[in-house]
MARBA-3410 file (N, C-alpha, C, O; in Angstrom, 1 decimal):
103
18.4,-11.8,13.1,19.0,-10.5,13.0,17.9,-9.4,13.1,16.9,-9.5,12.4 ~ 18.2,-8.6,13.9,17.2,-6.8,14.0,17.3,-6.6,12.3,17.9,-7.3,11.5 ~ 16.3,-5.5,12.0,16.3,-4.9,11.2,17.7,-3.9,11.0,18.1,-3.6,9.9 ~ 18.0,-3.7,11.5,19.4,-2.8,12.2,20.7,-3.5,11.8,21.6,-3.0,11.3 ~ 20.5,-4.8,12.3,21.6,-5.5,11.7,21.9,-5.8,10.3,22.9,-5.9,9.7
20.2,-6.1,9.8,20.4,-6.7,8.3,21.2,-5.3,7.6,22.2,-5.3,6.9 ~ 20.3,-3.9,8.1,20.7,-3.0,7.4,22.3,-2.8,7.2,22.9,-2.9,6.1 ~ 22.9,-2.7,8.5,24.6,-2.9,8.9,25.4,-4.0,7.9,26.6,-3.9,7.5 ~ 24.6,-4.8,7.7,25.5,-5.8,6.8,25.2,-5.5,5.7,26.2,-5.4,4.9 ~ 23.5,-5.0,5.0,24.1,-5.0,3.7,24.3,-3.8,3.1,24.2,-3.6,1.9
24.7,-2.9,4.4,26.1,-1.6,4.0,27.3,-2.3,3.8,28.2,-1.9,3.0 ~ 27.4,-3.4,4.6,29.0,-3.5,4.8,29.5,-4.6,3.6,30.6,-4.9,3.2 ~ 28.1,-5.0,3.0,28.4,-6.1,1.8,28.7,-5.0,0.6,29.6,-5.2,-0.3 ~ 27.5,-3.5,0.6,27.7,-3.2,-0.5,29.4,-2.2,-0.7,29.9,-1.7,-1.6 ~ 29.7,-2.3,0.8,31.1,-1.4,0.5,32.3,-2.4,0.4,33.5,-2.0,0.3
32.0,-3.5,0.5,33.1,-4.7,0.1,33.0,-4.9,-1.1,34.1,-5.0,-1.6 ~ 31.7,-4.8,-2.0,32.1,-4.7,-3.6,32.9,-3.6,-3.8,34.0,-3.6,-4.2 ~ 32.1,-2.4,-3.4,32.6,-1.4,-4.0,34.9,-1.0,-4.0,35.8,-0.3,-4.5 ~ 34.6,-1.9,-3.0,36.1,-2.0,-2.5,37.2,-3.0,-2.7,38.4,-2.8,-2.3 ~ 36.8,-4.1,-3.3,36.9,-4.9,-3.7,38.5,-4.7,-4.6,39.6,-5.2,-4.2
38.2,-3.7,-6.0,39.4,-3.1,-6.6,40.5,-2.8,-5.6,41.5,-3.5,-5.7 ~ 40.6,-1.9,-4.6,41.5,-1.7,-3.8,42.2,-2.9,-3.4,43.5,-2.9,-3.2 ~ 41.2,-4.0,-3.1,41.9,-5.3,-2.5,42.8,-5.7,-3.8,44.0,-5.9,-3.8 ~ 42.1,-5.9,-4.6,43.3,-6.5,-5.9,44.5,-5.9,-5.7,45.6,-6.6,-5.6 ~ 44.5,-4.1,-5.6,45.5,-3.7,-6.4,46.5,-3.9,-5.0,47.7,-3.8,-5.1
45.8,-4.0,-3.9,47.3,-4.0,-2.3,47.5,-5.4,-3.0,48.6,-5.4,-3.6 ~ 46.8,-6.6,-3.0,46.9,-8.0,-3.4,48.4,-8.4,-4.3,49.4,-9.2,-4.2 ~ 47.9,-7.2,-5.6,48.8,-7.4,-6.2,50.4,-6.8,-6.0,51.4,-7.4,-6.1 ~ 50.2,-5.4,-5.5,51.4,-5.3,-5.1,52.2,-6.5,-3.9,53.4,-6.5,-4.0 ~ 51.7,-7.3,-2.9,52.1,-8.1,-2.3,52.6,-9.6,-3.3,53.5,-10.5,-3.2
51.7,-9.4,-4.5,52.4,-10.9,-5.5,53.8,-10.2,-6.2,54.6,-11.0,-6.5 ~ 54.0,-9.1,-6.3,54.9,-8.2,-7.4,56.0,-8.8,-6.3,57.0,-9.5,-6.6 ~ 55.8,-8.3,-5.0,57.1,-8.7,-4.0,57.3,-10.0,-3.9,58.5,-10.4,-4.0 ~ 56.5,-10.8,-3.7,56.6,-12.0,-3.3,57.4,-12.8,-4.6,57.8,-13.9,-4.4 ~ 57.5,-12.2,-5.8,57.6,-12.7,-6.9,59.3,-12.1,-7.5,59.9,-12.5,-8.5
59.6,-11.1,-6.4,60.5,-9.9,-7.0,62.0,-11.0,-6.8,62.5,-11.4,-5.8 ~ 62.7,-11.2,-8.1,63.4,-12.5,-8.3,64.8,-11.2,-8.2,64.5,-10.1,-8.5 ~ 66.1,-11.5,-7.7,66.9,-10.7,-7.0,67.1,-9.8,-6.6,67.7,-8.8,-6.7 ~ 66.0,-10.6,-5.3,65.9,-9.2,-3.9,64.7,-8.3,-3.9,64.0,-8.3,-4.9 ~ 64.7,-7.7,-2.9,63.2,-7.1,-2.8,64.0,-5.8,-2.6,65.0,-5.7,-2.0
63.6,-5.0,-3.0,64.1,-3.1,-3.3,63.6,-2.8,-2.9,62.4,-3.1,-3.2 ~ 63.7,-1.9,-1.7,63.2,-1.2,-0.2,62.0,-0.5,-0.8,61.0,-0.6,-0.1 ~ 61.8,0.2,-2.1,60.8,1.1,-2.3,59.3,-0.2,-2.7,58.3,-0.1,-2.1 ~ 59.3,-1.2,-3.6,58.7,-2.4,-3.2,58.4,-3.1,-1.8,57.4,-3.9,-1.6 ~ 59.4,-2.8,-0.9,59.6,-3.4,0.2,58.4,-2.8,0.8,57.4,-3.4,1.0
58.6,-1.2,1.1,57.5,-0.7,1.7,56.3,-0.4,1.0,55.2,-0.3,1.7 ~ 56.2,-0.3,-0.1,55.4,-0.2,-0.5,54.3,-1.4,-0.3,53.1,-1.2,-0.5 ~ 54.9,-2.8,0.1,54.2,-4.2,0.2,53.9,-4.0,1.6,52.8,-4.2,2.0 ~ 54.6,-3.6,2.3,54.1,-3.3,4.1,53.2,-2.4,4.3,52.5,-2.5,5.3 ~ 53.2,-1.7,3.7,51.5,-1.0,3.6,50.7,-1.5,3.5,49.9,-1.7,4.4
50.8,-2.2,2.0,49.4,-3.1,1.7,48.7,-3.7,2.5,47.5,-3.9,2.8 ~ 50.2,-4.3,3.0,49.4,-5.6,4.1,49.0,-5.1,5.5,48.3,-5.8,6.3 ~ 49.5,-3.8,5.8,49.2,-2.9,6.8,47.4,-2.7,6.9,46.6,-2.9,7.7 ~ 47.3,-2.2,5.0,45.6,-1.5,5.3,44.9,-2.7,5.1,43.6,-2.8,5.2 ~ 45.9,-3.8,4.8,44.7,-4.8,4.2,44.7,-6.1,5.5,44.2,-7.2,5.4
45.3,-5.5,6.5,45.0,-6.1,8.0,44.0,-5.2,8.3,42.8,-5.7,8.0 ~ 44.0,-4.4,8.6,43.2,-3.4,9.0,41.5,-3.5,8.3,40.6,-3.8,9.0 ~ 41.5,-3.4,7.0,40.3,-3.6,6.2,39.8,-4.8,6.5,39.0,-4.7,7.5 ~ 40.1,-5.9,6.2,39.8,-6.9,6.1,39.1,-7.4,7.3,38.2,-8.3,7.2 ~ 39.5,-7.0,8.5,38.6,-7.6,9.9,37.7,-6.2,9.8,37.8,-5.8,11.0
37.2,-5.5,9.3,36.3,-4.5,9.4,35.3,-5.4,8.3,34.2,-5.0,8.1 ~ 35.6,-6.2,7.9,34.6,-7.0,6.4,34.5,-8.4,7.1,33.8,-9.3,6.6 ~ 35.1,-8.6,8.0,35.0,-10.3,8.9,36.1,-10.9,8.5,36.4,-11.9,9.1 ~ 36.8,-10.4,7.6,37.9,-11.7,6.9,39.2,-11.7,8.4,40.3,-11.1,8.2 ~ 38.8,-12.3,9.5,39.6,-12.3,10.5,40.6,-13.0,11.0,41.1,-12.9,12.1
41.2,-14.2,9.3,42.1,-14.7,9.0,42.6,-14.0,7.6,43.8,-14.1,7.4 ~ 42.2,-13.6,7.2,42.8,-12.4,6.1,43.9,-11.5,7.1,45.2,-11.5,7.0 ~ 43.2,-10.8,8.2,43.8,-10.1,8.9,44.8,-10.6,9.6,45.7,-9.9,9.9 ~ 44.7,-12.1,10.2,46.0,-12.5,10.8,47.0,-12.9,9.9,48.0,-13.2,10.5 ~ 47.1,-13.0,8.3,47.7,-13.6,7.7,48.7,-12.2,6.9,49.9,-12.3,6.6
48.0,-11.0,6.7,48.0,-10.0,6.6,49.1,-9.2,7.6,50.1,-8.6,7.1 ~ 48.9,-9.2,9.0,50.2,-8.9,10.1,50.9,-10.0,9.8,52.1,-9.5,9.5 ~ 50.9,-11.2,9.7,52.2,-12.0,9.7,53.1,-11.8,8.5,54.2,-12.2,8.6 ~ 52.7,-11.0,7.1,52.5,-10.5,6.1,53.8,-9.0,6.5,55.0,-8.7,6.2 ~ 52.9,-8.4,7.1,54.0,-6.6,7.5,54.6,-7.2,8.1,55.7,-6.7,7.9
54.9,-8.1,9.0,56.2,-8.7,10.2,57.3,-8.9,9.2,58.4,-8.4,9.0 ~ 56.6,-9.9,8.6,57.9,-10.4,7.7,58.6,-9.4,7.2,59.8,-9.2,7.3 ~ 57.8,-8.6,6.5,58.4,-7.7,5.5,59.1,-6.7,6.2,60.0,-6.2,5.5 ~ 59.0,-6.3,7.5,59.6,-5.8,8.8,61.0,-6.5,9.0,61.7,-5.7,9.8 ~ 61.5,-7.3,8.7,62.3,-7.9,9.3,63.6,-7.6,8.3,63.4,-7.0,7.2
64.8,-8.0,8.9,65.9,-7.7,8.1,66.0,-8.2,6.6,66.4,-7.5,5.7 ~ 65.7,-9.5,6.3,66.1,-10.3,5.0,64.7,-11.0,4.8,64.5,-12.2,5.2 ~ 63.9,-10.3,4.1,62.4,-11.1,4.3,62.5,-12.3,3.4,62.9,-12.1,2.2 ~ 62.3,-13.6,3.9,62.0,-15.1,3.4,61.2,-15.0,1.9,60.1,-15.5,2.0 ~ 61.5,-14.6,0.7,60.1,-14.3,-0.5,59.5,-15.7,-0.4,58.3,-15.7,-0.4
60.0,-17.1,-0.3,59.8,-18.0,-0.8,58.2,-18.0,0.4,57.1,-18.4,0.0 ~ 58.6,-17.7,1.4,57.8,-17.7,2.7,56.7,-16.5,2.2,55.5,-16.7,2.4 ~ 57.1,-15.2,1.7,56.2,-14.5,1.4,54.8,-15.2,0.3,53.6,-15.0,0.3 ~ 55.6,-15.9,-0.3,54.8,-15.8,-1.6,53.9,-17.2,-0.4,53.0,-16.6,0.2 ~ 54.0,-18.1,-0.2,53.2,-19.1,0.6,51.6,-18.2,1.2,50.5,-18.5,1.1
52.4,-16.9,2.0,51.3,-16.2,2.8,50.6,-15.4,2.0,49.3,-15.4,1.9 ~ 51.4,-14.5,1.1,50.4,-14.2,0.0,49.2,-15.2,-0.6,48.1,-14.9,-0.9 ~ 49.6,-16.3,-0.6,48.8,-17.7,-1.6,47.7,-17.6,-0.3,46.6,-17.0,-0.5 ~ 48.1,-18.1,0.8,47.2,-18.3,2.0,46.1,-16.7,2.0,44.9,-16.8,1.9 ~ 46.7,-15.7,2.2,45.4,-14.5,1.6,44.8,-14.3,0.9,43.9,-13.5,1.1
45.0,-14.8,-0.3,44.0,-14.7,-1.5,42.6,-15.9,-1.3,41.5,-15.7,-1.6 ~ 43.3,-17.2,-0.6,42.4,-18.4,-0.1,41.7,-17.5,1.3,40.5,-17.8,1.2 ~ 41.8,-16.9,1.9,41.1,-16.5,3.1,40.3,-15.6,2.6,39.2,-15.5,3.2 ~ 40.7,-14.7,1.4,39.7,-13.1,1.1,39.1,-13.9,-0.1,39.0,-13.0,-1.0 ~ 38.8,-14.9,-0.5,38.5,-15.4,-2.0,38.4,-16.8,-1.8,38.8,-17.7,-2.5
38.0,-17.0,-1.0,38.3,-18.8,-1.0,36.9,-19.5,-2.4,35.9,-19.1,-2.9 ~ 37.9,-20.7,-2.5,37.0,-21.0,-4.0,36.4,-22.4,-3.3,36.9,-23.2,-2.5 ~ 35.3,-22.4,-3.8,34.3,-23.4,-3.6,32.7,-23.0,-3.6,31.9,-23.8,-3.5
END
């Protein structure tokens, strides 16, 4: 890597910590829905299609470029007339393993 590049990354490492909280808190609003036990209430509703709106968006700006596909499949759903939660909560599980994978 240029010197240019290392520099570029370890801006983009230090604004992924620093950013990091934001990810929890969209994260968590997507578990609150995914978890929301009779029915998902439109103001939850959208409020979870945001999240996963900025947190497609963010997330391929940081590399996580299965975060971000899992993320639109994430606002689709939630787009749709009678969103699947059981299905929600699966892809939420699957984003937390793509932005956090443990090992």
């Amino acid at each position: 890597m240029s010197e240019a590049e290392d520099k570029t990354a370890a801006l983009l490492a230090q604004l992924w910590v620093k950013n990091l909280p934001i990810v929890e808190e969209r994260l968590a609003v997507l578990d609150r829905a995914a978890a929301a036990s009779g029915g998902l209430g439109e103001d939850l509703r959208t409020e979870a299609a945001q999240a996963a709106h900025k947190l497609a968006g963010a997330l391929g700006m940081y590399g996580y470029h299965e975060g971000t596909r899992i993320a639109r499949e994430i606002e689709a759903l939630l787009s749709g007339e009678r969103p699947n939660l059981a299905r929600l909560g699966e892809l939420v599980a699957e984003l937390r393993g793509a932005v956090f994978p443990k090992g």
